[in-house]
N, C-alpha and C positions, 0 to 999 in steps of 0.2 A: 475141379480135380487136378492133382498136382501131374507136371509134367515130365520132373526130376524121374529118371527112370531109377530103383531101387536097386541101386548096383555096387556093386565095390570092385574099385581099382587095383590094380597090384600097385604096393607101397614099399620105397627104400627105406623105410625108418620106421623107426617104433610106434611115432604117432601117427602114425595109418595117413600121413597127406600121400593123395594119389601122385604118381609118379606119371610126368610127363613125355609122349611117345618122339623121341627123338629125333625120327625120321620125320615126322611134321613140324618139325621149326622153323619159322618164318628164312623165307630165303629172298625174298625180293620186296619191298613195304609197297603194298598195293595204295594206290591214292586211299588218304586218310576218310572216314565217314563216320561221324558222330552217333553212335544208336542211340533213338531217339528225335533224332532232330529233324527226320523226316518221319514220312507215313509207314507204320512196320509190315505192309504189304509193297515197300519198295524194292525194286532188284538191286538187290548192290551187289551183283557180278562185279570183279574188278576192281572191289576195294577193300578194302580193312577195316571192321569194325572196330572202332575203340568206343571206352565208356567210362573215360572221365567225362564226371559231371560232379559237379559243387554239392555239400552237404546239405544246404539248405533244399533239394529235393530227393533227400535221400526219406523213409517213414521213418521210426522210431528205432524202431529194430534192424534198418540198414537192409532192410530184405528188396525192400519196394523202392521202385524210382518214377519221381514223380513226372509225366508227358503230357502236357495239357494241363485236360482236364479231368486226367485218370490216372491214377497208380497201376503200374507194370511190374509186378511181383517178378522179378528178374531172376532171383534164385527161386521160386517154384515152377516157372514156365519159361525154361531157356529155349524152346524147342523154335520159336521160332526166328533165332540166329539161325541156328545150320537153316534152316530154312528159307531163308535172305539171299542163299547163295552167295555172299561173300567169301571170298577163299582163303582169308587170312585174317586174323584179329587179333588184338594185343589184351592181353587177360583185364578182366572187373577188374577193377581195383576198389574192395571195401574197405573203409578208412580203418587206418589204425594209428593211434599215438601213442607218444611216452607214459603217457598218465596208464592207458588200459592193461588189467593185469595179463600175465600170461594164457590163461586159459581163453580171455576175451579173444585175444590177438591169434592164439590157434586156429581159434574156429574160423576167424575173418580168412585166413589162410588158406583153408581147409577147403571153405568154399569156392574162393577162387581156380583153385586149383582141382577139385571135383568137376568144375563148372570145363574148364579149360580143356580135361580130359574128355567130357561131353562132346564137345562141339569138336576134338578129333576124331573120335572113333565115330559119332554120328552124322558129322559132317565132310569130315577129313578137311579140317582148316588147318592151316600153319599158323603156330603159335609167336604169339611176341610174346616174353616173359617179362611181367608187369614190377619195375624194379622204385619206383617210389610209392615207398611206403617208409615208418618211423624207424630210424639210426637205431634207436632201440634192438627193433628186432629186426633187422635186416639180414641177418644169419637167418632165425628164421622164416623168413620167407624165401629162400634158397633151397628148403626142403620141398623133395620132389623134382627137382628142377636138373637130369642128371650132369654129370663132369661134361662138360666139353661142348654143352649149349652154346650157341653161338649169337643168338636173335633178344634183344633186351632192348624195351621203351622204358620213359619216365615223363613226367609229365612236370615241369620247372613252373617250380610255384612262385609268387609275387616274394617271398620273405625268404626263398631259398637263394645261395649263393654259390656263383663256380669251385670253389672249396668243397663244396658237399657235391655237387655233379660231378667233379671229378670224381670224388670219393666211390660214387656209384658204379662210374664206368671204369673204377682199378677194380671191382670190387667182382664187377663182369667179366672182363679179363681173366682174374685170378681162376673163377669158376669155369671160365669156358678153356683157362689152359694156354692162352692167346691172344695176344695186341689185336689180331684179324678178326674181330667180331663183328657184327651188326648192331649197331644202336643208334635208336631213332630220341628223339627229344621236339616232344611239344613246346613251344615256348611263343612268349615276344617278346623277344628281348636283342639288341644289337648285340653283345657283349657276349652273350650267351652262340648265338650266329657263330660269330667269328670263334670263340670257342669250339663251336663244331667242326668250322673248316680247317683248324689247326688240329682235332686230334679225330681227324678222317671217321665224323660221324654224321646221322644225316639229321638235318636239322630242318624240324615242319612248323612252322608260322604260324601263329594263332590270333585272330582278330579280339584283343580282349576290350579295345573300348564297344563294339557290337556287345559282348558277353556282359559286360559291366551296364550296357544300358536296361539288357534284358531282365538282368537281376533288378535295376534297379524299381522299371516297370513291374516287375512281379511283386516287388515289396508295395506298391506304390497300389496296384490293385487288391492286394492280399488286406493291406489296412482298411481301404476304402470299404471290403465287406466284412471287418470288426468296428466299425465306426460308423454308425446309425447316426445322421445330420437331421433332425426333421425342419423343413422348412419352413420359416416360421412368415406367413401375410401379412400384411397390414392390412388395419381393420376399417373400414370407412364410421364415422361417428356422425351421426345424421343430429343437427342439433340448431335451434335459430342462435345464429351470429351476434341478432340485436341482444338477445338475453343479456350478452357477456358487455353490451357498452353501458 
């Protein structure tokens, strides 16, 4: 049974994205915790959930994320964030690219930010608004998100470039009205770092050769059960020796 309560938001725009409660915006970045990457009956009093995680465990349809050795329907059964007791989290981010049309990239939107509103009014968590996503639409994913927000992550990708993070965090500013915002950035990267420390942002470390081995190991098991080896004996051949002199 779905978890999604059957509800609708009050919306600043015509396409109905829910509008996010202002007074809950993240004000302090609680230590970073990855959902998922522990047991979902753990307490995370005291931290922030975030939920970048790599496409390849995303299901087909982007709904479901893959843990283990189970899919976690994330948008039909949020209930158990607010539930986690974390006090703060930085929005889903479901993927969107240049390529996907407009209506795809709504709905990716749409969700997140239904989901965001969720987890304040039923949890009362402080939002981080979720700022990488594709150049494309990056206006909108701004919808719902009102003037003068202050709290914005992004998550610095292998192929992305300080030119584009900048672009993000003018982009934050312009919306929230304000040089004085809050913006956090996952990354590993030196260049990136120092980056932060020159344009007074907070900057959180991410281990990606760990992440890079675990993908690797995941591909590496995932083949081994599409690739059936049968193991072939050798056979003993009982036979007189003399015959063959």
């Amino acid at each position: 049974m779905s978890e999604v309560p059957d509800c609708i938001f009050a919306s600043s725009c015509p396409e109905g994205i829910p509008t996010l409660d202002i007074s809950l915006q993240g004000d302090v970045l609680d230590y970073p915790a990855q959902w998922g990457k522990f047991a979902r009956s753990t307490d995370m009093k005291g931290k922030t959930a975030t939920f970048w995680v790599d496409d390849y465990r995303f299901n087909a349809m982007g709904n479901a994320i893959e843990y283990g050795d189970h899919w976690w329907k994330l948008w039909e059964r949020p209930a158990k964030v607010w539930e986690s007791g974390a006090p703060s989290f930085i929005e889903v981010n479901f993927s969107t690219s240049n390529h996907q049309p407009y209506a795809r990239v709504l709905w990716q939107i749409f969700k997140k930010r239904q989901l965001s509103c969720l987890f304040q009014k039923m949890g009362g968590m402080r939002c981080w608004v979720d700022m990488n996503v594709a150049e494309r639409w990056e206006d909108l994913n701004m919808l719902g998100v009102p003037k003068g927000w202050l709290a914005y992550a992004t998550h610095y990708q292998k192929y992305y470039d300080l030119d584009l993070l900048m672009h993000q965090v003018e982009l934050a500013r312009t919306h929230a009205g304000t040089d004085a915002i809050r913006f956090a950035v996952f990354a590993h990267n030196k260049d990136v770092e120092r980056f932060c420390h020159r344009e007074g942002l907070i900057y959180c470390g991410e281990d990606w050769k760990a992440r890079d081995e675990s993908k690797r190991q995941k591909r590496i098991a995932a083949s081994e059960k599409m690739i059936m080896i049968e193991e072939i004996q050798p056979k003993k051949i009982a036979c007189d020796l003399g015959a063959w002199s």
